[in-house]
C-alpha positions, 0 to 999 in steps of 0.5 A: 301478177295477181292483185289480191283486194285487202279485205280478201287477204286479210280474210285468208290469212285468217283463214290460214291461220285457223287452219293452222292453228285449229285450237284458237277457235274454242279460246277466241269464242270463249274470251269474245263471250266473255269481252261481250259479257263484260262491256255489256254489264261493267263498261256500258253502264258506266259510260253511256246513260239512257237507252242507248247504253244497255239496248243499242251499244251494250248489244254491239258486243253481243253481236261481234261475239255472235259473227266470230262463232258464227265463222268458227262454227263454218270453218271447222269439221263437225265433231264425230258426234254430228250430224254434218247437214241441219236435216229440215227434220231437225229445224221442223222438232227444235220449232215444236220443242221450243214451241212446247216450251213455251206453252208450258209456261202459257198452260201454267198462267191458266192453270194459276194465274197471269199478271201483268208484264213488267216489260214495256210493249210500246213500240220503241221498246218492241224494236229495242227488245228485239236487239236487247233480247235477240242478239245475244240470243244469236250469240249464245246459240252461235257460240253453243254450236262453235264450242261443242263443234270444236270442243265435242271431237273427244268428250261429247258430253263434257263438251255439253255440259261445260258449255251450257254452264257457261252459255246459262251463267253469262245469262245473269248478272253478277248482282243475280249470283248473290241472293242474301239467304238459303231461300233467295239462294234456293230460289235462284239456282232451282228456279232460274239458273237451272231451269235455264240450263236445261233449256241449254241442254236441249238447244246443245242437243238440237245443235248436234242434228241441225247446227245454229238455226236449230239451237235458236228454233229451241230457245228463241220461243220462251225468249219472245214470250217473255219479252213481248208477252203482255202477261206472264204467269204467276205462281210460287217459284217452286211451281215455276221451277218444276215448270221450267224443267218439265218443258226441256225435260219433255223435249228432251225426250220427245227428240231422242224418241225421234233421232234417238231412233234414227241413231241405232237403226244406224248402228250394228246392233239391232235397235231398241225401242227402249233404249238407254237415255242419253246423259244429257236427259238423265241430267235434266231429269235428275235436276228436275227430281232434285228440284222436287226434293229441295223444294218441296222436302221429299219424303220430309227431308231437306238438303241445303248448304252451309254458308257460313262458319257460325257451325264450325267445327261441327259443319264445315262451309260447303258442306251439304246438310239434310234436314228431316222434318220435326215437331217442336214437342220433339226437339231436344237440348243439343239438337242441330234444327233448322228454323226460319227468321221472321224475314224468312231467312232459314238458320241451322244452329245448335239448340242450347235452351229452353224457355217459357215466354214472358207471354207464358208461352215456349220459345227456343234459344239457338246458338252457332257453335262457332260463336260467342253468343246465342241467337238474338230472337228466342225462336217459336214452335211455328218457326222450327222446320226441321232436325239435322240427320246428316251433313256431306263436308264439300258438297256444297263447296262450288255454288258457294265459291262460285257466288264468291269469285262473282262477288269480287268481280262485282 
């Protein structure tokens, strides 16, 4: 008779069954992700009060979704697309590129400025921060690695891009996916949510060469700097934007220089040194120009999306609008023009008058085609920012769906 301990059975039979049933590894680090997430940010602050909530309890999930993609990323074949041994070349370049990551941000605060961390640095803290920012750290790049190991077998690429989505969404709370504005939206999307998510680029391609230990190498740096940094830089959130995407765009670019290389020496035609750019990289670099040109209005035009009805039927919601821009001296009396309220808050609506002041100077009145009444505050010549050239209906339709769908689940 052979005695077999529970803990031993109970481990095969988990063994058998994801043999079995290979399909079950992608659903269970998805909903462990997902379970993580929501007793992070919806169960524990409602419970448990002080620290032990968010930093000690919050951080259990996070580490139980961390140990199920941790044994599904060890009990499956790799993809097609990987690499099966986490060469010591692949940890060594992922150190480097999260390293460079890093000092981007550092070279930045000495090139504008550096202010003071709003983290505590006393050493509880020091000790709570390291499982508060650390743990599902490990999560994310266990799961990243589990997903793409199990997800990448057909479409590789797919498999990146979805899961760095998801990896980077479940980086900020439901609260951060609805700023108030096209500014605060633009802040949040060009310069957190994207940057982040070419961070996850990098780490998703470092995880095809060299496994977790890799995907952690590429992103624990700027999480450890930000963290345990007592000064952090400065600047306009578009110069942090450009920042945060230049670091992963280079590393980017630094590892295909290396692997990319190894890859067609590997293959049956002979290799270039100038070979085409993954679709990973032409994504990061294309963020990254889109960053610029919506930022910084390239060339003097501005895209942006439209939020709301107050333009219907002329500007469905969803759609993308591009803005040129104009003097105040050139608009006319049935223009479409963007302008900024004095919050700073930008609107696009139809220009229906034309005044002088009781101050005797100029104002502008704008009014929704959609509503029953004009604009409560006549508009400045400072304010108008630009004239509409074209609108694409839809374009906009996910980030605006997306921020919904969070706003019922707050």
């Amino acid at each position: 008779m052979t005695v077999v301990s529970v803990p031993m059975a109970l481990r095969r039979g988990a063994d058998s069954a994801f043999t079995r049933h290979p399909w079950l590894f992608a659903p269970s680090v998805v909903a462990a992700l997902l379970a993580a997430y929501g007793w992070q940010h919806k169960v524990v602050p409602g419970r448990v009060d002080g620290l032990m909530g968010p930093y000690v309890i919050g951080v259990l999930g996070w580490a139980a979704a961390a140990a199920i993609a941790w044994y599904a990323f060890r009990h499956a074949p790799p993809a097609s697309n990987e690499h099966d041994i986490a060469t010591r070349d692949a940890l060594f370049v992922a150190g480097i590129v999260g390293i460079f990551i890093m000092s981007l941000q550092m070279l930045l605060g000495i090139v504008a400025e550096f202010g003071r961390s709003p983290m505590s640095h006393s050493p509880r803290f020091l000790l709570l921060n390291l499982l508060f920012a650390g743990v599902p750290l490990v999560a994310a790049e266990a799961s990243r690695a589990a997903l793409l190991r199990h997800l990448g077998r057909r479409h590789m690429t797919l498999a990146i891009i979805a899961t760095t989505i998801l990896i980077t969404s479940l980086q900020f709370t439901t609260s951060q996916f609805q700023p108030e504005g096209v500014r605060a939206q633009t802040e949040f999307w060009g310069g957190a949510f994207i940057p982040t998510a070419a961070i996850g680029l990098v780490a998703g391609f470092f995880v095809l060469y060299g496994g977790i230990w890799a995907g952690i190498l590429v992103s624990a740096p700027l999480t450890v700097f930000t963290y345990y940094s007592p000064i952090l830089p400065v600047a306009d959130w578009p110069i942090l934007a450009l920042a945060g995407v230049a670091g992963p765009a280079m590393g980017l670019w630094i590892a295909e220089s290396m692997f990319g290389a190894e890859d067609a020496t590997a293959a049956t035609e002979p290799a270039s040194r100038f070979s085409l750019p993954s679709v990973s990289w032409v994504v990061t670099a294309v963020v990254g120009l889109l960053i610029f040109w919506s930022t910084f209005g390239f060339f003097g035009y501005l895209p942006s999306f439209v939020p709301s009805q107050s333009m219907e039927p002329s500007l469905q919601v969803g759609a993308m609008v591009v803005t040129k821009d104009v003097e105040a001296d050139d608009i006319r009396v049935g223009d479409v023009v963007l302008y900024k309220m004095p919050n700073r808050q930008r609107v696009l609506h139809r220009l229906i008058e034309i005044r002088t002041s009781e101050e005797g100077g100029r104002e502008f009145i704008f009014k929704g085609d959609n509503n029953n009444a004009a604009d409560l505050m006549p508009v400045k010549d400072e304010q108008i920012l630009g004239r509409l050239v074209f609108d694409v209906p839809k374009l906009g339709w996910v980030p605006l769906k997306f921020q919904q769908g969070l706003g019922r689940l707050r």
